[in-house]
C-alpha positions as CSV (number, residue, x, y, z in Angstrom):
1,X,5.9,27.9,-26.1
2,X,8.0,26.3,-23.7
3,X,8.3,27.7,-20.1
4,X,11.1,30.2,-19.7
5,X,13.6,29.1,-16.9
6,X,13.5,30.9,-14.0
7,X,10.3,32.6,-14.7
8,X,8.5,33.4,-11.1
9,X,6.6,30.5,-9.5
10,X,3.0,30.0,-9.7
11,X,1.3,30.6,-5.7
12,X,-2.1,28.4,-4.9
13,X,-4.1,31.5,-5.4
14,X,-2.8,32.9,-8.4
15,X,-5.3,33.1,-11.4
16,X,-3.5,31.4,-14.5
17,X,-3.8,29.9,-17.5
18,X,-2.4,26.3,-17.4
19,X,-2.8,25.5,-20.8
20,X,0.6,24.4,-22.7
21,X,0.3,21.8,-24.9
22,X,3.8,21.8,-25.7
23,X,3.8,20.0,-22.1
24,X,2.3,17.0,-23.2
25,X,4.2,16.4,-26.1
26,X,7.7,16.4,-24.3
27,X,5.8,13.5,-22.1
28,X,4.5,12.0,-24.7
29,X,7.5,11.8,-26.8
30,X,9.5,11.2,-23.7
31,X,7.6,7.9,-22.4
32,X,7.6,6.5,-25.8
33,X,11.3,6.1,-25.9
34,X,12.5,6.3,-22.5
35,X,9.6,5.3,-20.3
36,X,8.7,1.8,-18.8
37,X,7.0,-0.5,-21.2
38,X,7.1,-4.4,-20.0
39,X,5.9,-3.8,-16.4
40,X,3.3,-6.9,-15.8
41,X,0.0,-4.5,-16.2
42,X,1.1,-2.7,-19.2
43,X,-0.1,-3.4,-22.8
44,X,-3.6,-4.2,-21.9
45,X,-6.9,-2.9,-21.7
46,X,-8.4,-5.3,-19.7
47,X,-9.5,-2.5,-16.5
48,X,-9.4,-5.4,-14.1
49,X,-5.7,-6.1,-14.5
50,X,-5.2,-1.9,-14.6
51,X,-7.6,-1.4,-11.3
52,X,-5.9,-4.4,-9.6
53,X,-2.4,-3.0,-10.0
54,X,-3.5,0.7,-9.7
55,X,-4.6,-0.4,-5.7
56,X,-1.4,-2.6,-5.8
57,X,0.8,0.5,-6.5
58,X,-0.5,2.9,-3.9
59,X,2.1,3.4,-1.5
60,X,4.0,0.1,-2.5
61,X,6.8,0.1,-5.1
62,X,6.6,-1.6,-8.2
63,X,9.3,-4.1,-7.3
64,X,7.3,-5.4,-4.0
65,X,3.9,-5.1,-6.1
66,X,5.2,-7.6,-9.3
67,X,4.9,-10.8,-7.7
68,X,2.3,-10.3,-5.6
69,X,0.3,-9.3,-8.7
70,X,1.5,-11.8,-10.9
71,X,0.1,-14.7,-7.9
72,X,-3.2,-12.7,-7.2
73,X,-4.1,-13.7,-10.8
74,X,-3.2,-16.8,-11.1
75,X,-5.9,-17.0,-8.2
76,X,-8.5,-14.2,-9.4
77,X,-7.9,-14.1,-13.0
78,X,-11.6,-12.2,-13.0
79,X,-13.5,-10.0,-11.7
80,X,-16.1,-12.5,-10.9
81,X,-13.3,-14.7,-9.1
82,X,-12.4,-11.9,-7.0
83,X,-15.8,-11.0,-6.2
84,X,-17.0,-14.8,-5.5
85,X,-13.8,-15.5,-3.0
86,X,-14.0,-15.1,1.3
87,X,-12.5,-11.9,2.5
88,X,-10.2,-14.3,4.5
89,X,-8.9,-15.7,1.2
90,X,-8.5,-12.1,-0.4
91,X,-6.4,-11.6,2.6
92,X,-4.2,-14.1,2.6
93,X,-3.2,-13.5,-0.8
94,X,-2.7,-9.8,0.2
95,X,-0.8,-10.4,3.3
96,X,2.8,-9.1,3.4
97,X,2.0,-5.8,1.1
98,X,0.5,-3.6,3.8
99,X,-2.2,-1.4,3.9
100,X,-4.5,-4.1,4.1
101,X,-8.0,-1.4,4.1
102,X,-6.9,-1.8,0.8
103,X,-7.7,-5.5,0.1
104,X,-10.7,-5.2,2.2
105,X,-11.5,-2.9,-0.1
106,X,-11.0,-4.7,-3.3
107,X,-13.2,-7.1,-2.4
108,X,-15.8,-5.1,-1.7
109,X,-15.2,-3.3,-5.0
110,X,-15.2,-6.2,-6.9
111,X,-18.3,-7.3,-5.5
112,X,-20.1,-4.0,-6.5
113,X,-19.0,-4.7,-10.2
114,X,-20.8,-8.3,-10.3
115,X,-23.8,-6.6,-9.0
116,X,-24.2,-3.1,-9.9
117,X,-22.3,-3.4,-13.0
118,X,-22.8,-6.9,-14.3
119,X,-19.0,-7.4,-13.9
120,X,-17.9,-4.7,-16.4
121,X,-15.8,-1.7,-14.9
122,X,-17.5,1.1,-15.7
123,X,-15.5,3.9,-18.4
124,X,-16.8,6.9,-16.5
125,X,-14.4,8.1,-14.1
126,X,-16.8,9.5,-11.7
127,X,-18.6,6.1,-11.3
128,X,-15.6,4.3,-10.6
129,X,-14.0,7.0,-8.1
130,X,-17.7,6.3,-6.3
131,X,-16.3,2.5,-5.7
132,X,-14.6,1.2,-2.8
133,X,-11.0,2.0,-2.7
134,X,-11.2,4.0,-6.1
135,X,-10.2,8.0,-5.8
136,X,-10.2,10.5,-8.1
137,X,-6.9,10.0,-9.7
138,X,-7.0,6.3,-9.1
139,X,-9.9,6.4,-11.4
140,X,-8.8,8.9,-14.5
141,X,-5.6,6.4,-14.4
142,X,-7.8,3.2,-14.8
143,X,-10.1,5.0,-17.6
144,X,-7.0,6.4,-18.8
145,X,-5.1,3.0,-19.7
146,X,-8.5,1.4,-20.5
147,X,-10.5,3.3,-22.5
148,X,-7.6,6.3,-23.5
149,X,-10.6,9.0,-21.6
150,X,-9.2,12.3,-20.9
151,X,-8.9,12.6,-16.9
152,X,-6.2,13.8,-15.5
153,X,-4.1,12.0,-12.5
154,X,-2.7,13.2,-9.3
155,X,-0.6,10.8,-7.7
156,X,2.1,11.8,-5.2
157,X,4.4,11.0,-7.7
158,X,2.5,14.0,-10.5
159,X,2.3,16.4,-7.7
160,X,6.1,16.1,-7.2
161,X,6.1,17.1,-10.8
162,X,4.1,19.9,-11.0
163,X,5.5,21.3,-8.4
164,X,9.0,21.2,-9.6
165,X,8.4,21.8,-12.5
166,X,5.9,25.1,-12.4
167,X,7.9,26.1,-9.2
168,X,4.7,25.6,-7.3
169,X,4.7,27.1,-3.3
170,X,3.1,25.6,-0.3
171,X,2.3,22.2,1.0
172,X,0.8,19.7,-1.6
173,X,-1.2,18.1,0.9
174,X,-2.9,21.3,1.6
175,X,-6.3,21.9,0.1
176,X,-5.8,25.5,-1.5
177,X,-2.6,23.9,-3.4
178,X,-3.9,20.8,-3.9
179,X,-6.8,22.6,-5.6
180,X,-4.5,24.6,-8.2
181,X,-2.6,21.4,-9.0
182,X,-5.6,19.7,-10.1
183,X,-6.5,22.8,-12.5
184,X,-3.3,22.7,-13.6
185,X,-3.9,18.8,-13.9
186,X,-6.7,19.5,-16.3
187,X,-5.5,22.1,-18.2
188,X,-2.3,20.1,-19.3
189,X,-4.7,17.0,-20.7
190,X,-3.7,16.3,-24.8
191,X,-6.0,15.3,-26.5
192,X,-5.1,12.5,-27.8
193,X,-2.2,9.7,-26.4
194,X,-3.9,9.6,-22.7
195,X,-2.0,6.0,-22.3
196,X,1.4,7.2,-23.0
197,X,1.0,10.9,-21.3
198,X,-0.8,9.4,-18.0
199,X,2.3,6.3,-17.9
200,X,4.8,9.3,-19.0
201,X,4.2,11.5,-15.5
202,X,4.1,8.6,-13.8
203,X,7.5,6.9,-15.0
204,X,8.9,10.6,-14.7
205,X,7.4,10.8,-11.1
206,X,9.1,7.4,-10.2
207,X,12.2,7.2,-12.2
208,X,13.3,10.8,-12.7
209,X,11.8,13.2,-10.7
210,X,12.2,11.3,-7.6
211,X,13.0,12.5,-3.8
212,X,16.3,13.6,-3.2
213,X,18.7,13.8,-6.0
214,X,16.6,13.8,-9.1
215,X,18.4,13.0,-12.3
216,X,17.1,16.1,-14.0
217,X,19.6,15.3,-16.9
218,X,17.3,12.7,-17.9
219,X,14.1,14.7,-17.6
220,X,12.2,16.0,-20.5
221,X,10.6,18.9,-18.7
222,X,14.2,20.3,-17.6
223,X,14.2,23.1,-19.8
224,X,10.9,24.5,-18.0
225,X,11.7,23.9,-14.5
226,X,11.6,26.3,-12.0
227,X,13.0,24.3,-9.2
228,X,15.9,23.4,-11.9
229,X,16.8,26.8,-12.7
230,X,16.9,28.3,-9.1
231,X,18.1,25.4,-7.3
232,X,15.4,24.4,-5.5
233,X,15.3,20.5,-6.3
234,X,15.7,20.0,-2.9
235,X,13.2,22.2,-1.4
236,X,10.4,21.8,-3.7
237,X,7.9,20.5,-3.5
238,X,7.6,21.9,0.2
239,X,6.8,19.1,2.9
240,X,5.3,19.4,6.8
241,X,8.3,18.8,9.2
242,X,8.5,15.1,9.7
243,X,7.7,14.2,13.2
244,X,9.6,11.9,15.7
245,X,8.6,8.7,15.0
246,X,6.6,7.2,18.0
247,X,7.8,3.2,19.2
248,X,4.9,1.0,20.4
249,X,5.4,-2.0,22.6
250,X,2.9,-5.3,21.9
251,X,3.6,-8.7,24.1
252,X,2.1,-11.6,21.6
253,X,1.1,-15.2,22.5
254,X,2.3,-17.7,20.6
255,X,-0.2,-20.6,22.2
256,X,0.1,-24.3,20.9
257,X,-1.7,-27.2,21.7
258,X,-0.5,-30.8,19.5
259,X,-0.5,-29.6,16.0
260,X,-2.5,-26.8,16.4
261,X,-2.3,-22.7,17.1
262,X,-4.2,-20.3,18.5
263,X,-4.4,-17.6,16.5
264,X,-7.2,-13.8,16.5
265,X,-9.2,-12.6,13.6
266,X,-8.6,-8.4,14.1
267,X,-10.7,-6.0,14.2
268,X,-11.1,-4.6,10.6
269,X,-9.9,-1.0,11.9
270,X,-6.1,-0.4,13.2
271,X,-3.4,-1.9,11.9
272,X,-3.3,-6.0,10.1
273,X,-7.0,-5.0,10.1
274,X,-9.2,-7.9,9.0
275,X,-5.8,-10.3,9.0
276,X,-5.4,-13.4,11.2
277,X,-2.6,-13.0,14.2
278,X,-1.2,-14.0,17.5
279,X,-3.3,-13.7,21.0
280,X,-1.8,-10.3,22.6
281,X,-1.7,-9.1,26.1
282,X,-0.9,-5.9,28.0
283,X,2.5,-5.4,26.7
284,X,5.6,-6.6,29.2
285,X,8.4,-4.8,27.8
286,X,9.3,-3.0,31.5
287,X,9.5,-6.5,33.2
288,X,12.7,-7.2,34.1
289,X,13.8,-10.6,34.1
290,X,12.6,-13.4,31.6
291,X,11.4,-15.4,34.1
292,X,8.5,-13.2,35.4
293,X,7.9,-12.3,31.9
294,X,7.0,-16.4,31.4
295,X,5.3,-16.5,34.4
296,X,2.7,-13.5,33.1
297,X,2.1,-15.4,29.9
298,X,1.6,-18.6,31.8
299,X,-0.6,-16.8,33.5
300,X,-2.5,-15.1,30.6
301,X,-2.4,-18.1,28.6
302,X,-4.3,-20.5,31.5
303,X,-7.8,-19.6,29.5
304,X,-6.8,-21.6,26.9
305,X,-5.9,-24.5,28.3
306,X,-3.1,-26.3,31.1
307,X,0.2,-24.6,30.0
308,X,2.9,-27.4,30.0
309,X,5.4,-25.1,28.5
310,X,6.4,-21.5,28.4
311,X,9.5,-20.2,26.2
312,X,10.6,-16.6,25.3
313,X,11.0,-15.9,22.1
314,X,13.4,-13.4,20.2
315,X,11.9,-9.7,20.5
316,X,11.8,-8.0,17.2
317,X,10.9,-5.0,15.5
318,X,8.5,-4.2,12.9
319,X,8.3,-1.1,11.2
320,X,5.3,0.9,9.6
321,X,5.0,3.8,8.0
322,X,4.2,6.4,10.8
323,X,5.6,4.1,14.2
324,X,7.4,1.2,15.3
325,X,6.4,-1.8,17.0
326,X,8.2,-4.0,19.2
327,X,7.3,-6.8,20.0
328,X,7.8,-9.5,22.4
329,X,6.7,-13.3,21.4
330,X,6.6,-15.9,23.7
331,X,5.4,-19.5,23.1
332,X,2.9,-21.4,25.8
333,X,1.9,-25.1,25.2
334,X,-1.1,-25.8,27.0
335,X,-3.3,-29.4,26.5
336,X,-6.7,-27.6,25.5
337,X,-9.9,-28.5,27.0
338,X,-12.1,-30.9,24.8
339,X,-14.7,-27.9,23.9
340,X,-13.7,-24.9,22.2
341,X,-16.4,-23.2,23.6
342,X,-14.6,-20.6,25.7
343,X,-12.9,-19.2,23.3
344,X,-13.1,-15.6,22.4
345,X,-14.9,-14.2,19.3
346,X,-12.8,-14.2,16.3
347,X,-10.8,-16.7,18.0
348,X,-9.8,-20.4,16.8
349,X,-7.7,-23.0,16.4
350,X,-5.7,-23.6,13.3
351,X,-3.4,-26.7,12.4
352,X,0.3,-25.5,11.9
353,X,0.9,-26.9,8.4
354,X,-1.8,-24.3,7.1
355,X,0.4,-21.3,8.2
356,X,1.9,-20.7,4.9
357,X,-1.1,-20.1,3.3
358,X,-3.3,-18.1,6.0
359,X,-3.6,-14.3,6.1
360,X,-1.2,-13.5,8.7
361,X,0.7,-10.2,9.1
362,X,4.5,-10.6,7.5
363,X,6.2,-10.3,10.6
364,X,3.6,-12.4,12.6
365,X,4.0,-15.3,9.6
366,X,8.1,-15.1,9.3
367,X,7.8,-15.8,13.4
368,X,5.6,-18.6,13.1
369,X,7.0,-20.6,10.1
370,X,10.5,-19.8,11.8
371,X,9.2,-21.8,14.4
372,X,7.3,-24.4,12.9
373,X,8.7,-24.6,9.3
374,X,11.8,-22.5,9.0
375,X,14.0,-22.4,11.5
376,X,16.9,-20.3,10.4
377,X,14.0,-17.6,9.9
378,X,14.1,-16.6,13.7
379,X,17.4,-15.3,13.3
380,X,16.3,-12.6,10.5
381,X,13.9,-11.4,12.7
């Protein structure tokens, strides 16, 4: 029996019974003739190409994910490929999609497959969710699309459902409702047509139920939805107050010597962890004129060699999910010494014409081939 509109909302702590499998078939029926069905990754059940774009899609829309997909394969068409490349190739292929834990992560999951699992995903969703990079949901979705195993999923995308839909109170982040919403997950499984039900909540998640002004003419689940009924689209589901968002300041190096550039492995933790990128120091965004500000990268930039040059580059702005960071470039040719030996770990020498291909940060690679390649790029920055 279908949910009766405006019938009172479900709290975290409420005991329930979830089951309605009248839900399933409105998503079912739904996906099948209104969902997405040509998207790159669909229409297999190969769980490589599903895992790969299951990590691809977390926090990353589909349009951004597509290509990079489509050129990961070409490269890794395996499991095996993936698992026998460098980190510093897996990178490099990543680079530009953010979140990079998450290719650092892929490759150490795929490496785990070729040896723990003789390069066969496992089917059980609990082995896979014990793999690098692999949650819960990210695993009943991969099982779900492979192997059609009744898990249930929880993206950020479902719990905007559910929520909506079953009028559900409370923060979503929260343990207590993020608890009930996985009951409710489970309870709502079919039993057959995992493909299409576990695509159809998450085509609804992205294409219907979306933030801000849902089209809830389109939705399937209207008739049942609390938020619908009592006009509360808006408010559900409920969010924490979102937080100024704080501005960082980084001063980067852009040190040449002939053909070649200096350039810093990072730290696998923080941000462009594991990625390639410029030489930074203490950040100069207070000086005031731009000649002392080239006179403190001369200065800084004297360990790697006799600076000849020193130009200021176009400041620009990059922004990440939870800050921004500014950041102020400036280009030093020095004439290196003939050893390389002073050089600080992670730290190395790399010709200019390989730039297009190496794992650097977006921003930090649409600087650099502005300079060196693309000139009209520096004015996009």
């Amino acid at each position: 029996m279908k949910r009766v509109a405006g019938k009172p909302a479900v709290s975290a702590g409420a005991e329930a019974d979830f089951r309605d499998p009248t839900f399933s078939e409105d998503v079912i029926h739904w996906q099948k003739r209104h969902g997405r069905h040509a998207l790159p990754w669909q229409n297999t059940d190969d769980a490589y190409r599903i895992w790969l774009s299951e990590i691809m899609l977390q926090q990353t829309q589909v349009a951004a994910v597509i290509p990079y997909y489509e050129r990961f394969l070409e490269r890794f068409p395996d499991v095996r490929a993936l698992a026998q490349a460098s980190q510093d190739e897996v990178m490099a292929y990543w680079s530009g999609l953010g979140y990079y834990s998450r290719a650092r992560n892929l490759h150490r999951c795929a490496q785990r497959v070729v040896q723990e699992y003789g390069g066969v995903f496992p089917a059980e969703p609990a082995l896979l969710a014990d793999l690098p990079g692999i949650g819960r949901s990210t695993a009943a979705a991969i099982t779900a699309f492979a192997n059609g195993t009744r898990a249930a999923i929880l993206d950020g995308n479902v719990k905007r459902v559910f929520c909506r839909v079953f009028g559900v109170e409370g923060d979503p982040g929260t343990k207590p409702v993020e608890d009930m919403l996985w009951k409710r997950a489970e309870a709502l499984l079919p039993q057959s047509g995992m493909q299409a039900y576990t695509q159809g909540l998450m085509d609804l998640g992205a294409t219907v139920c979306v933030r801000g002004n849902p089209l809830c003419s389109a939705c399937p689940l209207a008739a049942r939805c609390v938020a619908l009924a009592t006009g509360r689209t808006r408010e559900l589901p409920h969010r924490k107050p979102k937080k100024a968002v704080p501005e960082k300041h980084a001063s980067m190096l852009v040190i040449v010597s002939g053909g070649d550039i200096l350039l810093e492995q990072r730290p696998d933790s923080g941000i462009w962890g594991g990625l390639l990128s410029l030489p930074e120091m203490p950040s100069l965004h207070q000086v005031e004129s731009r000649a002392e500000f080239e006179a403190l990268a001369a200065e800084a930039a004297t360990a790697y060699g006799r600076v000849s040059r020193v130009q200021a580059l176009p400041a620009f702005t990059h922004v990440f999910t939870h800050f921004k960071l500014h950041v102020m470039p400036v280009r030093v040719d020095v004439s290196r010494p003939s050893t390389d030996a002073a050089l600080p770990p992670g730290a190395a020498w790399h010709p200019v014409t390989s730039l297009a291909n190496a794992a650097l940060p977006a921003p930090v690679k649409k600087l650099l081939l502005a300079l060196f390649g693309a000139p009209d790029l520096l004015s996009g920055l």
